[in-house]
VEXSENU-5510 format. One line per 4 residues: number of its first residue (from 0); their letters; for each residue y negated, z, x of C-alpha. Coordinates in Angstrom, 1 decimal, padded with zeros to 4 digits. Each point is the difference from the previous one (the first is absolute). Example, Ala and Ser with C-alpha at 12.3 -4.5 7.8 and 13.67 -1.06 7.14 Angstrom:
<pts>
0	AS	004.5:007.8:012.3; -003.4:-000.7:001.4
</pts>
This chain:
<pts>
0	XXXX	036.9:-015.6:018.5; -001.2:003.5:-000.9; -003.7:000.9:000.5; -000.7:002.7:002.0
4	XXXX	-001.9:002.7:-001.7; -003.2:-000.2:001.5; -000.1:-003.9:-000.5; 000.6:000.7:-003.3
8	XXXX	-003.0:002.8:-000.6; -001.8:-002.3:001.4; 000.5:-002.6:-001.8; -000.2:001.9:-003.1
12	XXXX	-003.7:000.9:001.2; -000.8:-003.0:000.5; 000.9:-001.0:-003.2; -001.5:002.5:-002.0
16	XXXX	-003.1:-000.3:002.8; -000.1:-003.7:-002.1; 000.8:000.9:-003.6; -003.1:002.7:000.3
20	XXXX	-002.2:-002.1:001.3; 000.6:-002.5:-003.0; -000.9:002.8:-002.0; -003.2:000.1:002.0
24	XXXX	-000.5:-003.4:-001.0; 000.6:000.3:-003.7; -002.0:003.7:000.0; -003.3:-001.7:001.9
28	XXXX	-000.3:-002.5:-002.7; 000.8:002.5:-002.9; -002.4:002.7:001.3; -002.7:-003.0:000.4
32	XXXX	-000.3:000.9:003.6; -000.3:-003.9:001.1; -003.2:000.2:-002.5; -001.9:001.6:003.0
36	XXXX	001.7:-000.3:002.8; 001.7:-003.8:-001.0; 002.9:-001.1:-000.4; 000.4:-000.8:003.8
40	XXXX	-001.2:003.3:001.1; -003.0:-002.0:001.4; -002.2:-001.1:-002.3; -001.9:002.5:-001.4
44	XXXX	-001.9:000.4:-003.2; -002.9:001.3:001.8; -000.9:-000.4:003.7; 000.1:003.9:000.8
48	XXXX	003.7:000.2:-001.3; 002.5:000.2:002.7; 002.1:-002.5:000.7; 003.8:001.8:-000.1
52	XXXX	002.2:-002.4:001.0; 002.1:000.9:003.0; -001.5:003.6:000.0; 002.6:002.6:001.3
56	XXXX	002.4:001.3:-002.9; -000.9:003.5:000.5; -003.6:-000.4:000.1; -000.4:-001.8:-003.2
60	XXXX	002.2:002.3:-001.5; -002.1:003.7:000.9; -003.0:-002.1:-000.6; 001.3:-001.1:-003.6
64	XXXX	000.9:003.9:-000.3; -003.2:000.8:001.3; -002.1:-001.5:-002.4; 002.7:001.1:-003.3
68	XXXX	-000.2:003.6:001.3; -004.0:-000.1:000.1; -000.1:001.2:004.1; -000.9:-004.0:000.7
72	XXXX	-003.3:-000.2:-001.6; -002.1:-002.6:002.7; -001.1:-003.0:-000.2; 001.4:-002.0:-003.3
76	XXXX	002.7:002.4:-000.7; -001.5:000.6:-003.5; 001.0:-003.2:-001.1; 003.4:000.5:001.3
80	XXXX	000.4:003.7:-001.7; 000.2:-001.6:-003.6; 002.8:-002.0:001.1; 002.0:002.9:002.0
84	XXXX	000.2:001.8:-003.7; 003.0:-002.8:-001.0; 001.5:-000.1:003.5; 003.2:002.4:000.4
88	XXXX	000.1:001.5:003.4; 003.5:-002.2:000.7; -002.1:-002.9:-001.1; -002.2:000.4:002.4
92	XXXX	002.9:-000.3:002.5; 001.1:-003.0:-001.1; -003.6:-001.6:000.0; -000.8:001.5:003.4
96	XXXX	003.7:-001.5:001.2; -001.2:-003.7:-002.1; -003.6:000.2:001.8; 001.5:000.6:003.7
100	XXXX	002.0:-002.9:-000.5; -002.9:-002.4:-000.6; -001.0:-002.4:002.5; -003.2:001.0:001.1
</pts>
């Protein structure tokens, strides 16, 4: 039995949808984001770090971008803009797409 071609796109997204957010996994531990934010998303080095886990994909991501592009300078973002300088802009995806999925 043939799929039909919209099954199989989606499929296909939902595959890659999976393979990127294992990236996320393996680029939050490399870029040491669990240091601050744990390695749940919940646990927090410090009690005025946010807790990201669950957060929407898109918001993590432009605040991730944010912060790397120096327009998000609030709050603790300066400990986050040292960080941003070894994050690629697709990395960011893939963490943002990793962070989303987290159970809150």
């Amino acid at each position: 039995m043939k799929l039909l071609p919209v099954v199989a796109a989606l499929a296909a997204s939902v595959a890659c949808g999976s393979a990127l957010a294992a990236d996320g996994a393996k680029l939050y531990a490399e870029k040491t984001c669990h240091a601050c934010h744990g390695k749940d998303g919940k646990k927090t080095l410090m009690p005025d770090y946010p807790k990201i886990a669950g957060q929407n994909v898109k918001y993590i991501e432009k605040q991730m971008l944010d912060i790397k592009n120096g327009v998000r300078t609030n709050g603790n973002s300066a400990a986050m803009k040292g960080v941003m300088v070894i994050v690629s802009d697709e990395e960011i995806k893939d963490i943002a797409l990793f962070v989303s999925k987290m159970k809150p």
